[in-house]
C-alpha positions, 0 to 999 in steps of 0.5 A, a space after each residue: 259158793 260158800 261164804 268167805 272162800 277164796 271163790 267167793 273172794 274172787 267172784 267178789 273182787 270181779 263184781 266190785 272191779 266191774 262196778 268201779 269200772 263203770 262209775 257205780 256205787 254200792 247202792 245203785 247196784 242193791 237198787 237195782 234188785 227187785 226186791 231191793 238189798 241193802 247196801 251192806 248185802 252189796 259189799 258183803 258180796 264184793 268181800 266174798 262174806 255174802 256171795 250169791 247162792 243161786 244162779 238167780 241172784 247171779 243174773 240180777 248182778 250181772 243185769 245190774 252191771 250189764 253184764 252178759 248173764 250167761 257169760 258170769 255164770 260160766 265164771 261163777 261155776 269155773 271159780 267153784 272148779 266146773 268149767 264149761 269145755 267145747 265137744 266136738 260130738 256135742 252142739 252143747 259144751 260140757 261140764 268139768 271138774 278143773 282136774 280132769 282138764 287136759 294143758 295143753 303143751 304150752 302150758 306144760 312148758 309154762 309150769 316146767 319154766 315156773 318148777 325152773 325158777 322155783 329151784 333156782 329161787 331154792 336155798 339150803 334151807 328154804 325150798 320154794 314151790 310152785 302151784 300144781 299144773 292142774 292149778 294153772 289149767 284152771 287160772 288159764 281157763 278162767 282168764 279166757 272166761 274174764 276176757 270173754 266177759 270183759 272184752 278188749 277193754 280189760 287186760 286180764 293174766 294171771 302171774 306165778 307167785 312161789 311157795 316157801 316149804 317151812 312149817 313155820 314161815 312158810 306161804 302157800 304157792 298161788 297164781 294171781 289172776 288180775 284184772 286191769 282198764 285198758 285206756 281207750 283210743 286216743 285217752 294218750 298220757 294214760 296207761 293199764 290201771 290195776 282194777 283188781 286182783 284175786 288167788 285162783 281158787 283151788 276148790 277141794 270139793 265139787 260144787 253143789 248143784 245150780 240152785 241146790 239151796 232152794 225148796 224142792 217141790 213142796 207138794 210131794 214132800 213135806 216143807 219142812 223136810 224138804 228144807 233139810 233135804 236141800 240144805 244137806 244138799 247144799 254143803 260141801 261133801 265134808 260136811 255133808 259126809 259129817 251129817 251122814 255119819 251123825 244119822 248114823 250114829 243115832 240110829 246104831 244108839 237107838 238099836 242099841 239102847 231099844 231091842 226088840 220088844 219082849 213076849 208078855 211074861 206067861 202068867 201064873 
């Protein structure tokens, strides 16, 4: 999950509603790690500015605001666009990128009322838009994962917010997932309390592997390799494919610029 994305902005608007939801503060949660992080490691985290990396540090968060683990790790894979999908021929879900989910026919409806009211919303010179149905295959999927999550004790939906086709004022077309408290039985005089709210993120590249970002097995390979090796891993497939075509670039230079060595010059 890379810093600042619209996945970690999510993922980090999700653990500051459940902190805030369960009456915790900053620092009992960077208490709570073993070793201990700081305070400004916990809002960076909620900001999307320092989200966590491997799925071990996911855990820690979800056992310091008791969550279920496995749960936040299914949310925190379906914000970075894999999401787990029942098999029948399998005891184990597998795995999806979000576009090779199938909608099923009532999200198809859904999108085709919501290409409805962006036509109607259209002027002569103003075209509004709405987000790609893949995009609410996925908003879908991560709202039954929050729910999952949460409990009956959370509202969670997602609204369709248009999209303005102008190369100067336009906005980008988003679904907005929120997140709202339930009041509980017999709290009367109270109603549903907006806790959050976050874009669904539209991941452009394929997540990286669980736990890519740490060291292989040093014993086969050097540390220091294995560090570069695993930090290639780890970008996204631009970069990675950027690094890629620099290795090339030195080894053509070197070709060209060192040929084969020479025979000695006959002596005379």
């Amino acid at each position: 999950m890379k810093s600042g994305s619209s996945s970690a902005v999510a993922f980090g608007t999700v653990l500051q509603a459940v902190r805030k939801r369960s009456s915790r503060n900053q620092s009992e949660v960077a208490a709570f790690f073993s070793p201990k992080l700081s305070v400004a490691a916990v809002s960076m985290a909620e900001g999307g500015n320092r989200p966590p990396k491997t799925e071990a540090m996911v855990r820690g968060y979800a056992d310091a605001l008791e969550l279920d683990a496995d749960a936040l790790l299914v949310l925190w894979w379906a914000l970075q666009g894999m999401v787990e999908e029942e098999d029948p021929g399998n005891e184990r879900p597998i795995q999806q990128w979000w576009h090779q989910l199938e909608a099923s026919p009532q999200l198809q409806i859904d999108h085709t009322q919501a290409e409805e009211w962006a036509e109607d919303e259209s002027g002569r010179n103003d075209e509004k838009y709405v987000p790609s149905l893949e995009a609410f295959v996925l908003a879908d999927r991560i709202c039954k994962i929050l729910r999952n999550l949460l409990g009956d004790t959370w509202q969670i939906d997602y609204k369709v917010h248009l999209g303005l086709s102008d190369p100067v004022d336009g906005w980008p077309a988003v679904l907005k997932i929120e997140l709202r408290s339930v009041p509980e039985e017999g709290d009367l005089g109270r109603g549903q309390e907006l806790i959050g709210s976050f874009a669904c993120p539209e991941p452009v590249t394929r997540p990286v592997t669980a736990d890519a970002t740490q060291r292989p097995n040093a014993e086969t390979i050097s540390p220091d390799v294995a560090w570069i090796l695993s930090s290639v891993e780890a970008m996204p497939v631009r970069e990675r494919a950027a690094v890629a075509g620099f290795i090339h670039g030195l080894r053509e230079g070197a070709t060209l610029f060192s040929g084969p060595p020479q025979p000695p010059h006959p002596a005379r």
